[in-house]
BADRENLO-117819 format. One record per atom (N, C-alpha, C): residue in one letter; x, y, z. Coordinates in steps of 0.001 Angstrom, whole numbers, plus 500000, padded with zeros to 6 digits. Example, Ala and Ser with C-alpha at 12.3 -4.5 7.8 and 13.67 -1.06 7.14 Angstrom:
a513190494310507800a512300495500507800a513200496700507800s512850497750507080s513670498940507140s512900500030507870
! end
This chain:
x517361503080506758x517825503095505392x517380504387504732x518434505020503611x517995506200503150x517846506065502427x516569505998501423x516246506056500254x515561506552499608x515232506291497916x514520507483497278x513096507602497768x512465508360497272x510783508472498125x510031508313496584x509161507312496470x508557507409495494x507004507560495714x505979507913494675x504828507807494729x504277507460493419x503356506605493819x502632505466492229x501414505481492111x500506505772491331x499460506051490954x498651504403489870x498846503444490682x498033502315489869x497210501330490339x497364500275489547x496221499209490006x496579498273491159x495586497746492306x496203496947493314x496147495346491869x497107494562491692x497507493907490990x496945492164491518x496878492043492994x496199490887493342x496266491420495155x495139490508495641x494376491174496626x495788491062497820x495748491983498713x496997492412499692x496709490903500579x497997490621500712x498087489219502290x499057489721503060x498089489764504272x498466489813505386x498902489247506191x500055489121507055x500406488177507916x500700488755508940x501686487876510155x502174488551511789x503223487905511651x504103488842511960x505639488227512145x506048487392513561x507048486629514220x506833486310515723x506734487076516555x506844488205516164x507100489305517342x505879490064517401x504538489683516489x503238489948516725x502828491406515701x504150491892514938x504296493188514167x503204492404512531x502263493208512397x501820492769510904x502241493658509820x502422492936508839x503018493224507463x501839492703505968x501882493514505150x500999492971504041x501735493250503003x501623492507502036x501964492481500772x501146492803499680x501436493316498668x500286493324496990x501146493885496396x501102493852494890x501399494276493998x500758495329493108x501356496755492637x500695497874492056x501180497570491030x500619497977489561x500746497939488133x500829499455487913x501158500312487172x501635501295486646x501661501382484933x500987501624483797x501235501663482593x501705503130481948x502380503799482211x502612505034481899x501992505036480327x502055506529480151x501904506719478451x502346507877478014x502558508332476509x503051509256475957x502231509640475037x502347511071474942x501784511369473621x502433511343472199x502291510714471287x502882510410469765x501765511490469169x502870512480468664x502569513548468012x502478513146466080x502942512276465883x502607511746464489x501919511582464840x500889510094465359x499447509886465334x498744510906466077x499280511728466765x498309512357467284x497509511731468540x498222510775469113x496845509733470433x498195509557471229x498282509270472573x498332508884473613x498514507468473169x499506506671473548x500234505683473213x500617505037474581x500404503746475065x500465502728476829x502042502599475901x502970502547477291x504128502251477229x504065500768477784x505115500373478278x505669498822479056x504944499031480524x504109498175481047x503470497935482452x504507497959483326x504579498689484560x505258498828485213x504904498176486350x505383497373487028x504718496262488539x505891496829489360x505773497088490816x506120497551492149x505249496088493080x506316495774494007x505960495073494893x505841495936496534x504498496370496421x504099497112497992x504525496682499342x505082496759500429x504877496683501617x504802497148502696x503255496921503409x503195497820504122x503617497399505719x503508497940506921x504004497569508212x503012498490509287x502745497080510128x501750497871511412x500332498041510947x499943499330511632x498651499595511183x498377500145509872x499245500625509024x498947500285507854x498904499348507143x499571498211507410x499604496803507348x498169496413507498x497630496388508623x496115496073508706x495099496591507999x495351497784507469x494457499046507104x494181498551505238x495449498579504927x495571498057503723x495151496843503074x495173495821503822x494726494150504017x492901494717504036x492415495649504408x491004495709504909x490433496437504029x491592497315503656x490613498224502543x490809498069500733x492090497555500168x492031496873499328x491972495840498238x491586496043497462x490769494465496450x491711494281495108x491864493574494258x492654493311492966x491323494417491878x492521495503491252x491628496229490513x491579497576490951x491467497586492218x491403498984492623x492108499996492444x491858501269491898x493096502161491842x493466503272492947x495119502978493368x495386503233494712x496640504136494457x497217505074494979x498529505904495383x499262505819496951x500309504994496263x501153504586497438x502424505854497061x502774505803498603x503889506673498588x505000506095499207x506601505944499459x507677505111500398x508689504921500147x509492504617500238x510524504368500062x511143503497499137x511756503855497814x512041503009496535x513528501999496393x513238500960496826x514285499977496070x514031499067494883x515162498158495113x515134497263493917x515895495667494171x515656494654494332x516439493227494817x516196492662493126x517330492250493322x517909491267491909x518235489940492805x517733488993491532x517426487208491878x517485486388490961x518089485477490925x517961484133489950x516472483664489482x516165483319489006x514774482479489016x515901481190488614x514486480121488760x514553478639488464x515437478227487086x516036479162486035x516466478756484875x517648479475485038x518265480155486308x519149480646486428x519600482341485801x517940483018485259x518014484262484650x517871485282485625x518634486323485868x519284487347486621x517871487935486393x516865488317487459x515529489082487576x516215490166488479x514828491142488189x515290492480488452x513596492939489552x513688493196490599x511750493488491007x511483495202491794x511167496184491604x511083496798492026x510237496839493175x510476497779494494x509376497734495396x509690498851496272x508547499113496613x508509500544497750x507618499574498991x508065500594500241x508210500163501325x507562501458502006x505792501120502230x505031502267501815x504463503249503122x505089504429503336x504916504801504271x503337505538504248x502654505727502970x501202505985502855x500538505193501423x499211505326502116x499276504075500804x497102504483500820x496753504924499626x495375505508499693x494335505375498228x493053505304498407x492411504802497476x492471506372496539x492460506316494983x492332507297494069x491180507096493586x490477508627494272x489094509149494579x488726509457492800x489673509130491633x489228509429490207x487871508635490139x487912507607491090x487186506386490236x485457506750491207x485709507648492365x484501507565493081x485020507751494055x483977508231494969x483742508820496561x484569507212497186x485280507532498308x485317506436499396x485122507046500633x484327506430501873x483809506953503137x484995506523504045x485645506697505031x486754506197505586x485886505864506968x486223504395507742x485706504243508957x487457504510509882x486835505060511224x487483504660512182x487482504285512860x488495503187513660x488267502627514320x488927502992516057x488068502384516545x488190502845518032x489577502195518706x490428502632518942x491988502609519743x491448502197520897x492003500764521515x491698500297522551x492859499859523412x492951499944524827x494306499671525515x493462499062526629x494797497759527142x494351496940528414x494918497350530025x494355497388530822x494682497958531808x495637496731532490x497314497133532718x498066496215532917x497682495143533996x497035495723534890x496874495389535963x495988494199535880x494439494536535863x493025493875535908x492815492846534037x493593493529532916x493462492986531434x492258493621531207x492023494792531842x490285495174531671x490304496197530082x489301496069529159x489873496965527967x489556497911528146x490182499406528140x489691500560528240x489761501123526915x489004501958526462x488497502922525123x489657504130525643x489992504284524805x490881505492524398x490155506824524175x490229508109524690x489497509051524418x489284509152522707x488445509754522030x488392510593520666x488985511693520709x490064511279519504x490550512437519161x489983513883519134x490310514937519120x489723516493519078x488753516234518310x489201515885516592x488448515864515810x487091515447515469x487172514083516496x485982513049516639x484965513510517862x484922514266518618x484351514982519762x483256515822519344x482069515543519495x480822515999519330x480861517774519813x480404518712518786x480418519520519568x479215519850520634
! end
């Protein structure tokens, strides 16, 4: 699908859930809040517009990554792909939900330092099921 590319700068809105589809692919869900603002040159102050909510989803190992590293509150910049699904609710009123489909998705360092862990890439040897460790990347290699 070709679509717009957006990037959002807000609050994780309630904590990400994670699930596995049948085919063993994980997916997470959360919601980002967005309050833009303007400056009002009569008063002179910075004025909150209408809250803006995006429904996140992520896929794979960002799927996992995201489920692990964020909390309700946190302020995060997702980046992905922008649509929009329109729906009835229960009283029969035509809803409107925005959502990106997030090909990066990262904590905003405004609020404080975050340490990033990595984790070790592991593969089974087809044969024996024995787990083998994956070399370290260049980067991770002691000099």
């Amino acid at each position: 699908m070709n679509a717009p590319q957006m990037t959002v700068v807000g609050n994780v809105g309630a904590s990400p859930k994670l699930r596995s589809l049948a085919d063993g692919t994980f997916v997470t869900s959360f919601s980002v809040a967005m309050t833009p603002s303007r400056f009002d040159r009569t008063s002179e102050t910075w004025v909150d517009q209408e809250t803006l909510w995006f429904r996140v989803t992520c896929w794979r190992s960002l799927a996992e990554h995201a489920a692990m590293s964020f909390n309700k509150g946190d302020k995060v910049i997702v980046t992905g792909s922008f649509s929009t699904s329109t729906w009835k609710d229960k009283e029969g009123v035509d809803r409107v939900s925005s959502e990106i489909d997030a090909t990066s998705v990262g904590m905003d360092l405004t609020r404080g330092p975050v340490q990033q862990k990595r984790f070790e890439r592991v593969s089974a040897d087809p044969v024996t099921g024995e787990v083998i460790p994956e070399q370290p990347a260049v980067d991770q290699v002691a000099a």
